[in-house]
Phi, psi and omega in degrees: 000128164316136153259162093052076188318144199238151214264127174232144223268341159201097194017317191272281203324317188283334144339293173283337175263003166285306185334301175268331182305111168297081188285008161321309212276313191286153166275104168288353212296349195280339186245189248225088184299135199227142178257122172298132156219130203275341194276146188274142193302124187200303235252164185242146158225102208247112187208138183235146197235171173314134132337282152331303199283342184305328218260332179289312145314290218282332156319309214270312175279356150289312166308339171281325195080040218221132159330160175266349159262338168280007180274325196303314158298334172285305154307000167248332166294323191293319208286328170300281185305353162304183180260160178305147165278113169336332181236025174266130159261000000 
């Protein structure tokens, strides 16, 4: 049996046992992949949509385990990062 990641009270704690720690030896399966975001937040977007799809979001970003605007922002980055159609002017 894994053992048991164990709760540490501050960061530079949690620091040192990744550092030294054989995380072989832990049970990983609880956790949860998460995306940092360091850039700060300045611009607003106030927009009104359909019930439904508002309601339709926020399912889907509750099945993420992420606010309904980061999920909405993560969705206009991905929508960015395709390449442009060739035929949008």
């Amino acid at each position: 049996m894994k053992k048991r990641i164990p709760s540490f009270k501050t960061d530079k704690a949690a620091e040192r046992f990744v550092d030294k720690a054989d995380l072989s030896e832990y049970d990983l399966s609880g956790f949860k992949m998460t995306r940092f975001e360091f850039e700060k937040k300045k611009g607003q977007l106030n927009m009104r949509l359909p019930l439904s799809l508002l309601e339709a979001v926020k399912r889907r970003a509750r099945a993420r385990g992420i606010p309904y605007t980061r999920f909405v922002r993560e969705a206009m980055e991905r929508a960015l990062a395709r390449p442009a159609d060739r035929n949008a002017k």
